[in-house]
C-alpha positions as CSV (number, residue, x, y, z in Angstrom):
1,X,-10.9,-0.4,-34.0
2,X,-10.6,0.2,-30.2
3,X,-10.3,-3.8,-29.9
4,X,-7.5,-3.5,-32.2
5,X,-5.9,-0.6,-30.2
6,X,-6.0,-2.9,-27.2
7,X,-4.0,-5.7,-28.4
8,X,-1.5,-3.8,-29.8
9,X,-1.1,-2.2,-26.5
10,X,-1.1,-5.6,-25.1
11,X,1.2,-7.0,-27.8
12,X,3.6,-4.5,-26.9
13,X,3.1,-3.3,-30.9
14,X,4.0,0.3,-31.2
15,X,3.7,0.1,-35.2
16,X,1.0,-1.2,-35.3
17,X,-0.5,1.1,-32.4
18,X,0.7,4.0,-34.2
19,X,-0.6,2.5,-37.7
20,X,-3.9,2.6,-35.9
21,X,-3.5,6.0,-34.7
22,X,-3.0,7.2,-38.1
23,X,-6.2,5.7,-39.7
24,X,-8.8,7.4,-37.0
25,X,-6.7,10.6,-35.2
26,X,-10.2,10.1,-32.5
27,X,-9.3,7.0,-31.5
28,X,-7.8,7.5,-28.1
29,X,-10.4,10.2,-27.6
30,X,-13.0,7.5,-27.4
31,X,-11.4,6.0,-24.7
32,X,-12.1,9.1,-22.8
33,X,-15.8,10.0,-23.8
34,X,-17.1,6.5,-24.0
35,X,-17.5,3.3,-21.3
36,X,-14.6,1.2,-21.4
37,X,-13.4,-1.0,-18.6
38,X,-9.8,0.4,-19.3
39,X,-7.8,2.3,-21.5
40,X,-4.6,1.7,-23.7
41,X,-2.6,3.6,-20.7
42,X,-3.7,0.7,-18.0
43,X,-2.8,-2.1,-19.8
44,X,0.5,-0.6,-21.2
45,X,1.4,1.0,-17.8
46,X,0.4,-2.8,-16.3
47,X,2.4,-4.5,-18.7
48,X,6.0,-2.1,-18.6
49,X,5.4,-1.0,-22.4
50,X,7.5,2.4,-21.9
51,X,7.5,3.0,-25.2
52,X,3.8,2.7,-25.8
53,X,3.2,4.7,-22.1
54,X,5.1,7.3,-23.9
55,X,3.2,7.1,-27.1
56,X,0.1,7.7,-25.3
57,X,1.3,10.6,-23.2
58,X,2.3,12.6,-25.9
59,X,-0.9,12.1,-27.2
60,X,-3.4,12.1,-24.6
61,X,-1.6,13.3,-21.2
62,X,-5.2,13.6,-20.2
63,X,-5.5,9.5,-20.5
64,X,-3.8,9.4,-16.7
65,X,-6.8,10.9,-15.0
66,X,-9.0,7.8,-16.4
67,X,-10.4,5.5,-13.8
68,X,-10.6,1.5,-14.9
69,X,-13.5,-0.5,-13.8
70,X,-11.9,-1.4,-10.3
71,X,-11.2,2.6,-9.6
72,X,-7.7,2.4,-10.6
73,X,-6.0,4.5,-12.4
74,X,-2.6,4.1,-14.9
75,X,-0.3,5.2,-11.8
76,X,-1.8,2.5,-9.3
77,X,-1.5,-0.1,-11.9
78,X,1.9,0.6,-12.7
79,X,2.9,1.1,-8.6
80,X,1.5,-1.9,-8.2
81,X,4.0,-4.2,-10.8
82,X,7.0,-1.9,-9.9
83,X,7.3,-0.2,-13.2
84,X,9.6,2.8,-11.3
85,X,10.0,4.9,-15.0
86,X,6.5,4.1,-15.9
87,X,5.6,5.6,-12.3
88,X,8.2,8.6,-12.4
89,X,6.5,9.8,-15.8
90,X,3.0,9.0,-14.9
91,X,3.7,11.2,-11.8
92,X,5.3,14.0,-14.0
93,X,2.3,14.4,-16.1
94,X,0.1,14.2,-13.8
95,X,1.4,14.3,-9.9
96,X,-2.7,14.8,-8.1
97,X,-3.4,11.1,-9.6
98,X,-1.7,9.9,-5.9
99,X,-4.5,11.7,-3.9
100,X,-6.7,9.2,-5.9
101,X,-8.4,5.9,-4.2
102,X,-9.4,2.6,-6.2
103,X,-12.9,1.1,-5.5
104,X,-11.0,-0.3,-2.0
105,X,-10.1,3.0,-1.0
106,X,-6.2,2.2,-1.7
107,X,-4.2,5.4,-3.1
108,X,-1.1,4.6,-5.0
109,X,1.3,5.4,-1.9
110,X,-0.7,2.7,0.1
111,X,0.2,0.3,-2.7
112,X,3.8,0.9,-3.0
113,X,3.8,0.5,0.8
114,X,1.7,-2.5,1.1
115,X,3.6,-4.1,-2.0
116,X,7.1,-3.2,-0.2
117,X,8.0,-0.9,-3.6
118,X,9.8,1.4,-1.0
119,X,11.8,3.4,-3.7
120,X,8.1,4.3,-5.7
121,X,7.0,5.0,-2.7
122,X,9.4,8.0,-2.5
123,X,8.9,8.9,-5.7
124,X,5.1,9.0,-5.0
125,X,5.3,10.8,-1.4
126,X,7.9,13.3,-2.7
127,X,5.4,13.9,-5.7
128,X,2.0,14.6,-2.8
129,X,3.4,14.2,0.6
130,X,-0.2,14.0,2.0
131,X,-1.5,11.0,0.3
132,X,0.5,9.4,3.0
133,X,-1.7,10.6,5.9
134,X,-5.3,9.0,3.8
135,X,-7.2,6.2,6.1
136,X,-7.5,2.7,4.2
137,X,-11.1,1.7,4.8
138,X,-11.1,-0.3,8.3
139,X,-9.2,2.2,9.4
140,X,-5.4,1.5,8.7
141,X,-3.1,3.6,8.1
142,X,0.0,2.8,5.7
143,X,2.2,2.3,8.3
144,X,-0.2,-0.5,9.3
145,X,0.2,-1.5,5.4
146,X,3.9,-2.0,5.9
147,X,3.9,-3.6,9.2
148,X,1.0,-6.2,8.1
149,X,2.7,-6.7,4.7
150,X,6.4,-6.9,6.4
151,X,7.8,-4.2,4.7
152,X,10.6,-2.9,7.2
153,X,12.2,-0.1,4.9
154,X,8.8,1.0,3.8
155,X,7.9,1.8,7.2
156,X,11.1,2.7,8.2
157,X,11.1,5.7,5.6
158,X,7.8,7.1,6.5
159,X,8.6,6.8,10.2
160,X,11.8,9.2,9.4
161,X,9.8,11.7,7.1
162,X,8.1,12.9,9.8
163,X,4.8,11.0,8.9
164,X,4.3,9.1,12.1
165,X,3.3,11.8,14.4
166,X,2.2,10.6,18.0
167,X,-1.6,10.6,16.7
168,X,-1.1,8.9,13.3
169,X,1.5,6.2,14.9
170,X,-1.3,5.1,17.2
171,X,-3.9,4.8,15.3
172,X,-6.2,2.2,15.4
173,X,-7.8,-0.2,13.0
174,X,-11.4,-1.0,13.5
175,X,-10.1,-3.8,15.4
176,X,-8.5,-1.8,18.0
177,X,-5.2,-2.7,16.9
178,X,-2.4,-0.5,16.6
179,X,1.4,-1.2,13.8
180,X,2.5,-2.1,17.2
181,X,0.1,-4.9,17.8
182,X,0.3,-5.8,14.2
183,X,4.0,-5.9,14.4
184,X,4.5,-7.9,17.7
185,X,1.8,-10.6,16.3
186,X,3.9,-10.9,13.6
187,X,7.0,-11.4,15.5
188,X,8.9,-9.1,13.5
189,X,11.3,-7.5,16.3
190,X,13.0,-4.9,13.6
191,X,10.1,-3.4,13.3
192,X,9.1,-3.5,17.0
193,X,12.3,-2.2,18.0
194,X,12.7,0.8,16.1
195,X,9.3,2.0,16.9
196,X,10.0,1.9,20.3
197,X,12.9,3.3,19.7
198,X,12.2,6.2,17.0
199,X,8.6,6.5,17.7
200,X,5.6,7.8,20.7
201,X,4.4,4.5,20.5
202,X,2.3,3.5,23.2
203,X,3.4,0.3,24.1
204,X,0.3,-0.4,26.5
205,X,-2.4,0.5,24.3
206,X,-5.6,-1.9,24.4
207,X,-7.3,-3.4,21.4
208,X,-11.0,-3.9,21.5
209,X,-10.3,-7.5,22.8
210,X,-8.4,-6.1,25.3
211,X,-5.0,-6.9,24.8
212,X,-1.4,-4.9,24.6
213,X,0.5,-5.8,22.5
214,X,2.6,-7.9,25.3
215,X,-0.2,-9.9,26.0
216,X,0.4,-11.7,22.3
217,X,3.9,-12.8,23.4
218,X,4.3,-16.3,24.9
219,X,7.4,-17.0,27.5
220,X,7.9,-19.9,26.0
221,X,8.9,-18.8,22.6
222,X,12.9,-17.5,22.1
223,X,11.9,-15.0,19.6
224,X,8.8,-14.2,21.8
225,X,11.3,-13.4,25.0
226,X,13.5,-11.2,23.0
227,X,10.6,-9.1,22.0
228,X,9.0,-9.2,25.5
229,X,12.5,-7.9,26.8
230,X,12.2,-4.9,24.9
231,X,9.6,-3.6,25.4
232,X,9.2,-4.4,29.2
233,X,12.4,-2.5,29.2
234,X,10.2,1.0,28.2
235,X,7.3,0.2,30.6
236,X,5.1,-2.2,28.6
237,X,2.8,-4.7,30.7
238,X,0.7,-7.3,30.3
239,X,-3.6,-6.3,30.6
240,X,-4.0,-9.9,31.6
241,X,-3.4,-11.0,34.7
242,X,-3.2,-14.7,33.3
243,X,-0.9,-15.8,30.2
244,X,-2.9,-17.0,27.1
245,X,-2.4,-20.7,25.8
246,X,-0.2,-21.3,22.9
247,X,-3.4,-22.3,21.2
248,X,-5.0,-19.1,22.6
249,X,-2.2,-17.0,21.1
250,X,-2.0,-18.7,17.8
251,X,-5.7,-18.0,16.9
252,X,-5.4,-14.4,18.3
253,X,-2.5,-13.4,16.1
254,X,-4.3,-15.3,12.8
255,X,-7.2,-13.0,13.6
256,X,-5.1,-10.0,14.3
257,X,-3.4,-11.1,11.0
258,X,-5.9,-11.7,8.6
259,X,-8.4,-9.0,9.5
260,X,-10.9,-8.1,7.0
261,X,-8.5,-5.0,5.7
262,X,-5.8,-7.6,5.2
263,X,-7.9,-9.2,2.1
264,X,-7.3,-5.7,0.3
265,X,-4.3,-5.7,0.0
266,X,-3.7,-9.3,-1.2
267,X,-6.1,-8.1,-3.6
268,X,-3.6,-5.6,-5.0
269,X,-2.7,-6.3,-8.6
């Protein structure tokens, strides 16, 4: 019978979910006292089935505090796609689920941020403002979620909520790498120009290879100079006395890049 409850939750069926319902009242119940790898309310909140996420709420509201077999809960599954409404009333029954951390250590506001879903992530921060402060494993922070996944606005709205305090902007990852570094490997000179400009960034902070974040800029890229420019305009220098190769650069931003932390969040559904 549970079987059957799963593919019409899959199927998008609400009749025959409901028909289902009717013939064993315990049915969802199960999903909460036995071992299942999910429950109806991951895959409809993974597949955008309002109706049925509705359905289930009315029902079992208690169904949103279940944990699938990766540590994820309804409300990171349905951050994850997008599903805003699915989100909203997830977070309405249930607001705590965004202190909650898959198996990677990811809560549903470093999901929205790493995934760029910068209107759930309002909804989410707004709903537990603290999530936002949690430590991915590696040591990033979600401001180093949106700078490594591009996300400008993402970043952009945490930055002016008052998350990014002088201690939490400069945090490092277990590479020694702070958004700065992230963001200047990445040549994305939005981003490093408004946290010059809006945060305590500190612009000559060493990773553990020993490198500011100037050091990654070659003179002999345009888009390069332009970053260089501004920040050498607020007092950033270079730790090495001797420019790297182009070669040199190019495997020391990869690295910087594609960091071991990096692999979670292309794992995000």
């Amino acid at each position: 019978m549970e079987k059957r409850l799963c593919e019409a939750a899959i199927e998008g069926n609400l009749i025959s979910f409901r028909n289902l319902l009717q013939e064993d009242a315990l049915l969802l119940d199960r999903f909460i006292t036995g071992c299942y790898p999910e429950t109806p309310l991951h895959i409809v909140s993974m597949l955008g089935h309002m109706d049925l996420v509705e359905e289930i709420l009315a029902r079992k509201p208690e169904l949103t505090k279940q944990l699938n077999i990766q540590k994820s809960s309804p409300l990171h599954l349905a951050t994850a796609k997008g599903y805003l409404d699915i989100v909203k009333r997830l977070v309405e029954i249930n607001p705590d689920m965004c202190l909650v951390c898959d198996q990677d250590g990811r809560s549903p506001l470093y999901i929205a941020a790493a995934k760029g879903h910068t209107i759930i992530l309002k909804e989410l921060f707004q709903a537990r403002p603290r999530a936002a402060w949690f430590l991915m494993d590696g040591g990033e922070t979600i401001l180093h979620a949106c700078t490594r996944s591009n996300h400008f606005q993402a970043m952009k709205f945490l930055v002016e909520e008052k998350v990014a305090d002088h201690e939490f902007v400069n945090s490092k990852n277990c590479d020694g790498n702070t958004v700065l570094h992230l963001a200047v490997a990445d040549k994305q000179i939005e981003a490093v120009n408004f946290l010059i400009a809006n945060t305590t960034i500190e612009v000559n902070s060493l990773n553990l290879d020993g490198f500011t974040a100037l050091d990654l800029l070659s003179e002999r890229d345009v888009k390069d100079k332009h970053i260089a420019e501004s920040m050498r305009s607020i007092g950033a220098i270079n730790a090495r006395h001797t420019p790297l190769s182009m070669h040199e650069l190019r495997a020391i931003r990869t690295n910087i890049l594609t960091s071991p932390t990096s692999n979670q969040i292309k794992s995000i559904h």
